[in-house]
C-alpha positions in Angstrom: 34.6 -34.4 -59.3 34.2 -30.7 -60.1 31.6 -29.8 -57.9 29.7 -26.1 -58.8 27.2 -25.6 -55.9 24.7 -22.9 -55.6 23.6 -20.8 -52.9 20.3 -22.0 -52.9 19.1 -24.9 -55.0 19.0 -28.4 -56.2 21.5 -30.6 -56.4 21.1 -34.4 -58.2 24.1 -36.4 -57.7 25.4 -38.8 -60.1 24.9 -42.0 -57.9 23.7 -44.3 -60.6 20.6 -46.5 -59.9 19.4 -44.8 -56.8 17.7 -40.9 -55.6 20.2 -38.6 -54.0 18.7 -35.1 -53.9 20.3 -32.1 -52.1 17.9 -29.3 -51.5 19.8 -26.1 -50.4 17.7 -23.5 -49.0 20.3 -20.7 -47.8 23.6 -21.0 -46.5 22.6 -22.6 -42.7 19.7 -25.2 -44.1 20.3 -28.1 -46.4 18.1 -31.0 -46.8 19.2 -34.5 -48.2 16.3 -36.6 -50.2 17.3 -40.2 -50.2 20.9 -41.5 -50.2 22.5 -44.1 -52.9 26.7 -44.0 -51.0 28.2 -46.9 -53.4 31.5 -48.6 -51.7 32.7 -48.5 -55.4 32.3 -44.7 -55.7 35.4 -44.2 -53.5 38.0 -46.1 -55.8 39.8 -43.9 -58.0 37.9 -43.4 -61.5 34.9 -44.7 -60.0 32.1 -42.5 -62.0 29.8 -42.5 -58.9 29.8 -39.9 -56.3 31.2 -40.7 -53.2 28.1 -38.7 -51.6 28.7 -38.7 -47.8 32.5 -37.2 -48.5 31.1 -34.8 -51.0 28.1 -34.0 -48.4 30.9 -33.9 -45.3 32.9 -30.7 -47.3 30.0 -28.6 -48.3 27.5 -28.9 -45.2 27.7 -26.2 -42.9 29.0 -26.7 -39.2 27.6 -26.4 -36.3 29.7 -27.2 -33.0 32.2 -28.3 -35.3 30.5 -31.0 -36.5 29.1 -31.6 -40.5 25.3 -30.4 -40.0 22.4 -32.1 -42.2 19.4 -30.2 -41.3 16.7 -32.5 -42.5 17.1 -36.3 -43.9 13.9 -37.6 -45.9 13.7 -41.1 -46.8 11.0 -41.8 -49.8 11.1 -45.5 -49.0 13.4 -47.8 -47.3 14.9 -49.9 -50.9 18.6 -50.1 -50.8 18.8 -47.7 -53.1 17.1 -44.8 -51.6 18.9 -45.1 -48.3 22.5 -47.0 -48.7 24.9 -45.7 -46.7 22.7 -44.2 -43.8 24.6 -45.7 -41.3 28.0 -44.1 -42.5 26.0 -40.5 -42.8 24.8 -41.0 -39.2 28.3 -41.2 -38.1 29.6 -38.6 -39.8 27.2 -35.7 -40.2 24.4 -34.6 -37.3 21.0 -34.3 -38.7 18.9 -32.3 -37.3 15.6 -33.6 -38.2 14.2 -36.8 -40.6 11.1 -37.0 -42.8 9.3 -40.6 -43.3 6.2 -42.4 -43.4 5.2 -44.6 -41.0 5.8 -47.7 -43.2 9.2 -48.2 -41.7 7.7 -49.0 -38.7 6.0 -51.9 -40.5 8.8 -53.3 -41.9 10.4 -56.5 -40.5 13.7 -56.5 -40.2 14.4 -59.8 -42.5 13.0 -57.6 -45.4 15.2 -54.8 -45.0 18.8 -53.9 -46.1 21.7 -52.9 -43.2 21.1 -49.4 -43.7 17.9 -49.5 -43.4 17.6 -51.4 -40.4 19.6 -48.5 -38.9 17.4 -46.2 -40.3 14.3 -47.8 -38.6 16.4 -48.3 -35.2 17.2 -44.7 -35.5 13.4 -43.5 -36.2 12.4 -45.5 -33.6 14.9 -43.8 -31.0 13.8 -40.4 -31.8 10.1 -41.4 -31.5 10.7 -42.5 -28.2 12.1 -38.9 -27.5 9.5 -37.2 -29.4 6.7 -38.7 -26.8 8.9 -38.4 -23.4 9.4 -34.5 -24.5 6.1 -34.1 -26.3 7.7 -32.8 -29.2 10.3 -30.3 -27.5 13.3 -31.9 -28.5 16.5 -30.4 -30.0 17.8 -30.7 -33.1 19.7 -34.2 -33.2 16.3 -35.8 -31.7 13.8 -34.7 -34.6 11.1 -36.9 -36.1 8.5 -35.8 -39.0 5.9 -38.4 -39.9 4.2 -38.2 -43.1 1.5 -39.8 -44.5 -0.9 -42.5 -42.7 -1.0 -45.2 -41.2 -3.3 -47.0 -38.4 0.2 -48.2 -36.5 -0.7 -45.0 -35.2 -3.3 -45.7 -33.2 -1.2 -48.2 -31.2 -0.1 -47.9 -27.6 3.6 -47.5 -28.5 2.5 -44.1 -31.2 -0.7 -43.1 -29.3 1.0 -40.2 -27.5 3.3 -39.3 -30.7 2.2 -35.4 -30.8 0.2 -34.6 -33.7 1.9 -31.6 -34.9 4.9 -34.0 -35.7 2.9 -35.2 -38.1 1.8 -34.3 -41.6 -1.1 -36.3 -44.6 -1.5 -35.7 -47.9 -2.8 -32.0 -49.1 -1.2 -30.5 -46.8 2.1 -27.9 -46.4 5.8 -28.2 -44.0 7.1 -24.9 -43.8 9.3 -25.6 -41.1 12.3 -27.3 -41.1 15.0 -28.4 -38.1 12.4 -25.8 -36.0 12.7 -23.1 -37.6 10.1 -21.3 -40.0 11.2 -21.0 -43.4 8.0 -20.4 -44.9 9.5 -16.9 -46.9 12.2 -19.3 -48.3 10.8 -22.8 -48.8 7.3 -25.1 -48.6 7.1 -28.5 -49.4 3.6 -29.7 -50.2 3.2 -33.1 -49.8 1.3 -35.2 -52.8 1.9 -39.1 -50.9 1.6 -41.3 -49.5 -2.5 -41.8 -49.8 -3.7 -43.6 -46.9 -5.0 -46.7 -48.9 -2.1 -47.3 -50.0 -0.1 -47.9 -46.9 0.1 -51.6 -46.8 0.3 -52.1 -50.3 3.9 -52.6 -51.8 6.8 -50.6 -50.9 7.4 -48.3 -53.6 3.7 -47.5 -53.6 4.3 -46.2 -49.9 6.8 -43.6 -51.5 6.9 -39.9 -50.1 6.3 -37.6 -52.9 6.4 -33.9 -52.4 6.8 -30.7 -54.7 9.3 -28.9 -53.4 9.7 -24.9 -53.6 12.4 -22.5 -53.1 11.3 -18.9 -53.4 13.1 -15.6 -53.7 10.3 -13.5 -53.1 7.9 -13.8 -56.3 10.8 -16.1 -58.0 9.7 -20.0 -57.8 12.2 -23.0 -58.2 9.9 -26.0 -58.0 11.1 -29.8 -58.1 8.6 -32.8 -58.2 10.1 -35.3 -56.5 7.8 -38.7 -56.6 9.6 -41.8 -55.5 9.1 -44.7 -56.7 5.5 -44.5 -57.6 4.4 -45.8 -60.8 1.1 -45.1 -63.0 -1.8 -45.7 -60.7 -0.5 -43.7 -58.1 0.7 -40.6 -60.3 -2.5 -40.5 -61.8 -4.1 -40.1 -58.5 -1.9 -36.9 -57.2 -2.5 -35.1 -60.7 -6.5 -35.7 -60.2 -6.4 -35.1 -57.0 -4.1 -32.0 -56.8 -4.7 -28.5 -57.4 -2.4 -27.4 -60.8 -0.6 -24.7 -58.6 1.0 -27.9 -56.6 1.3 -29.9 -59.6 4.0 -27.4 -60.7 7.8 -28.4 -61.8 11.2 -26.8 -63.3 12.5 -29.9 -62.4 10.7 -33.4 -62.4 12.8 -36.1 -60.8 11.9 -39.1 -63.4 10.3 -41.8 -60.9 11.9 -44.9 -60.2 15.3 -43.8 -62.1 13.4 -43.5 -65.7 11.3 -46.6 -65.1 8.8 -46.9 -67.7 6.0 -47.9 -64.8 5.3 -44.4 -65.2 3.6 -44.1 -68.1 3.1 -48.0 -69.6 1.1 -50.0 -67.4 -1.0 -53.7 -67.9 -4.5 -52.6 -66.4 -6.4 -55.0 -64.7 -8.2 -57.3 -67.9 -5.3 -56.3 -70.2 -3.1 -58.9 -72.6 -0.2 -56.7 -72.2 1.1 -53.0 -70.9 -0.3 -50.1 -72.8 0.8 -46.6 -73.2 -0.9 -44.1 -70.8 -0.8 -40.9 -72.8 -3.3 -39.2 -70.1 -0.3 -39.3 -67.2 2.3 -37.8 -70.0 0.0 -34.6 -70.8 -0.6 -34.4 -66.7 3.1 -34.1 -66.4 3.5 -31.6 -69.8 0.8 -29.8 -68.8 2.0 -29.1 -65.2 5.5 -28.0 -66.8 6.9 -24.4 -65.9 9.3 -22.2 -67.7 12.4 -23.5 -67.5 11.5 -27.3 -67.4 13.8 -30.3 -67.0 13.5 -33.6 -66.2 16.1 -35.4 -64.5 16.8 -39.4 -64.5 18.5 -40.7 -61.3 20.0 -43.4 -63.1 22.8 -45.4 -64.8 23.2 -44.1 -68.7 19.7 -45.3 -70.7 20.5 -47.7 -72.8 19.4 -47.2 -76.7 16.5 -50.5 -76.1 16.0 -52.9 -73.3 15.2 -56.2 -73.1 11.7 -57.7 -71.7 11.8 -57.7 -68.3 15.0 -55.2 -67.7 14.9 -53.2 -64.7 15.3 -49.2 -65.0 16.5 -47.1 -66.9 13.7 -47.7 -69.4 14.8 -46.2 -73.6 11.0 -46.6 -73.7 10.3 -43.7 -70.6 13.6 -41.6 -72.2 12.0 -41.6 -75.4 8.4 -40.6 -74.0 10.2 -37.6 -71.4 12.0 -36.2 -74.4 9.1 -35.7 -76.3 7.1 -33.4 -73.5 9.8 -31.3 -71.8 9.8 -28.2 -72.5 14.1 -27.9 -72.3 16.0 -30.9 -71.6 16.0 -34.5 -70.5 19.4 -34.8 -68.3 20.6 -38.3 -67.2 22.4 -38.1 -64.1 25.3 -40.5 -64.7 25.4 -39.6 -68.6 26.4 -35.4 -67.2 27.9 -34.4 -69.1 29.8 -37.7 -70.1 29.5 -41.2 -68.9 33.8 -41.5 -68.2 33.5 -37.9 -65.4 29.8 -37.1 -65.0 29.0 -33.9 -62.7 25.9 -33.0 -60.3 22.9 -31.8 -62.1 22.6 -28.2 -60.5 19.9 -25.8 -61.1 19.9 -22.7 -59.0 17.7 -20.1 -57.6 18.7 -16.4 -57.1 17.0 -13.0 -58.4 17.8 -13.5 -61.3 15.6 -16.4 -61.6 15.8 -20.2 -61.5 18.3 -21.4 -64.1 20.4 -24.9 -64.7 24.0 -24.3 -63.9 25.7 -26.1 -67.1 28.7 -27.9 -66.9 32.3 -26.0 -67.5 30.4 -22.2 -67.6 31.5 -20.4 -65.1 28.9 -19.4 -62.5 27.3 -16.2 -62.4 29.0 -13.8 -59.4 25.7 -13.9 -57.3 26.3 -17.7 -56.9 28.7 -18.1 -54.1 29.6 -21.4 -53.4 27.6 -22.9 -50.6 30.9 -23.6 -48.6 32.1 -19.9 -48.9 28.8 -18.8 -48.0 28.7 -20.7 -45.5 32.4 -19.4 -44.6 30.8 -15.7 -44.8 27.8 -15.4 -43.2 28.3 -17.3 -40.3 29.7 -15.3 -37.0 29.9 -18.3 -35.0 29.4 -22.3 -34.7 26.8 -21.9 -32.1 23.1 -23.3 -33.2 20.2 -21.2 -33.6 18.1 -20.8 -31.1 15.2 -24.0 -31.6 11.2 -23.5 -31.8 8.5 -26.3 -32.0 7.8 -27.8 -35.4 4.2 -28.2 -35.9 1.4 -27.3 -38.7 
């Protein structure tokens, strides 16, 4: 796989059915949303991307290890986090981003890598209270969202900075303040929605990179389907409601934007979400489907990717609808790149050679670090 990073930007990796989105903020920081490592991808011809390898030769180091700075998990499907075990192996992460649903979870209900997820969240909480919050990087837990597990004896003393609801900003990431480079606001999880079912629980943030009054901005949403995107665009001010890129929710399921209401013989097109999501479009806009290739129809009952959501995307954005495993061909699809520099925030299409103020990340990397020591760490808090 020909792999074109940028400096700074997004990266959506052809992983078929499942969310794997690499958020580059400059040459020492990268962030991994959700993780979909198929066995299959590392057989030769395999059109998925072997994701942990291809994360492995790109991170930066530090202390001669592979160093993640920040892990979010939207939700703890299969999908969204297969392979975590292998990543925790191989690559340090500095920090992770969750909600407090995975404390919930019982073990029965959730896959391998999940499991170690929680086992692993529920380590670094442990160290989060015993330090009250001054831990290293390696030991770093975020909370996000509500939930009243909180107010239990085992979370009581979990410091409050750690953690962040709805409506509000992280600037800081791994402890240190990026706030000049990056903000993620965060849309979800709402708080009465915490025990309802798993993908309503979903994470959902817009995500910014800056370059001083230059704006990338990615909606990334989960799983969430219509009620609950209806609720963030009413709820949200249209300055956070902002996208170049708009990660298609539950890989191009049609729960977006068709939906049986309560009283209803069958699921009806909801054109009011569609013009929430055109209207909140930005110059360039695209919206990207973490999926397998979209069939031309479905049958009743098919899980995603929807031809019904494809068709509806297609007709609001503003440049392009981009399958992930259809770029730019089904037989050797690429990552969907878009980068940010001061030129602007642009897509980086596949087989054009990239502009001379994109270094790769791994040469940048390779430049601008003097030495494999770790920055010095501060307290992460709001």
């Amino acid at each position: 796989m020909n792999i074109n990073m940028p400096s700074r930007g997004f990266v959506f990796w052809p992983v078929g059915n499942g969310d794997c989105t690499t958020i580059i903020i400059d040459e020492d920081t990268v962030i991994q949303v959700d993780l979909n490592h198929l066995e299959s991808a590392e057989e030769e011809n395999d059109p998925h991307s072997p994701i942990i390898d291809n994360l492995v030769g790109i991170l930066p180091k530090v202390n001669g290890n592979p160093y993640l700075s920040v892990f979010v998990l939207s939700h703890p499907d299969q999908d969204h986090c297969r392979g975590f075990t292998e990543l925790l192996n191989r690559v340090t992460i500095g920090e992770i981003w969750h909600s407090p649903r995975i404390f919930r979870e019982y073990s029965k209900d959730l896959s391998d890598d999940a499991k170690a997820f929680q086992k692993e969240a529920k380590r670094r909480v442990k160290e989060m209270i015993k330090h009250d919050g001054n831990v290293e990087g390696g030991d770093r837990l975020h909370l996000i969202g509500y939930d009243d597990l909180l107010k239990e004896d085992e979370f009581e003393d979990f410091p409050r900075e750690y953690l962040t609801v709805p409506g509000n900003t992280i600037t800081i990431v791994d402890g240190q303040d990026l706030e000049d480079l990056f903000e993620a606001f965060v849309h979800a999880p709402f708080k009465d929605d915490s025990s309802r079912d798993r993908n309503d629980t979903s994470l959902a943030m817009q995500v910014n990179l800056k370059d001083g009054d230059i704006l990338g901005r990615a909606m990334l949403l989960g799983d969430h389907c219509y009620p609950t995107l209806k609720k963030i665009f009413d709820r949200s001010d249209s300055e956070d409601l902002k996208w170049n890129v708009f990660l298609a929710p539950h890989h191009c399921s049609k729960s977006v934007m068709y939906w049986k209401d309560e009283g209803d013989d069958e699921e009806k097109l909801k054109q009011d979400i569609l013009d929430d999501i055109e209207n909140a479009a930005d110059q360039p806009g695209y919206i990207v489907a973490s999926s397998e290739p979209i069939p031309s129809k479905n049958a009743e009952g098919d899980n995603p990717p929807h031809a019904k959501a494809k068709n509806r995307y297609e007709e609001i954005v503003p440049d392009d609808f981009i399958c992930t495993q259809e770029h730019p061909n089904e037989e050797n699809p690429e990552p969907v790149v878009f980068e940010l520099n001061e030129d602007g925030f642009n897509y980086l299409e596949c087989g054009k050679e990239q502009p001379k103020s994109a270094a790769s990340l791994k040469e940048s990397v390779k430049q601008a670090r003097g030495s494999d020591s770790p920055k010095e760490q501060v307290g992460f808090g709001l």
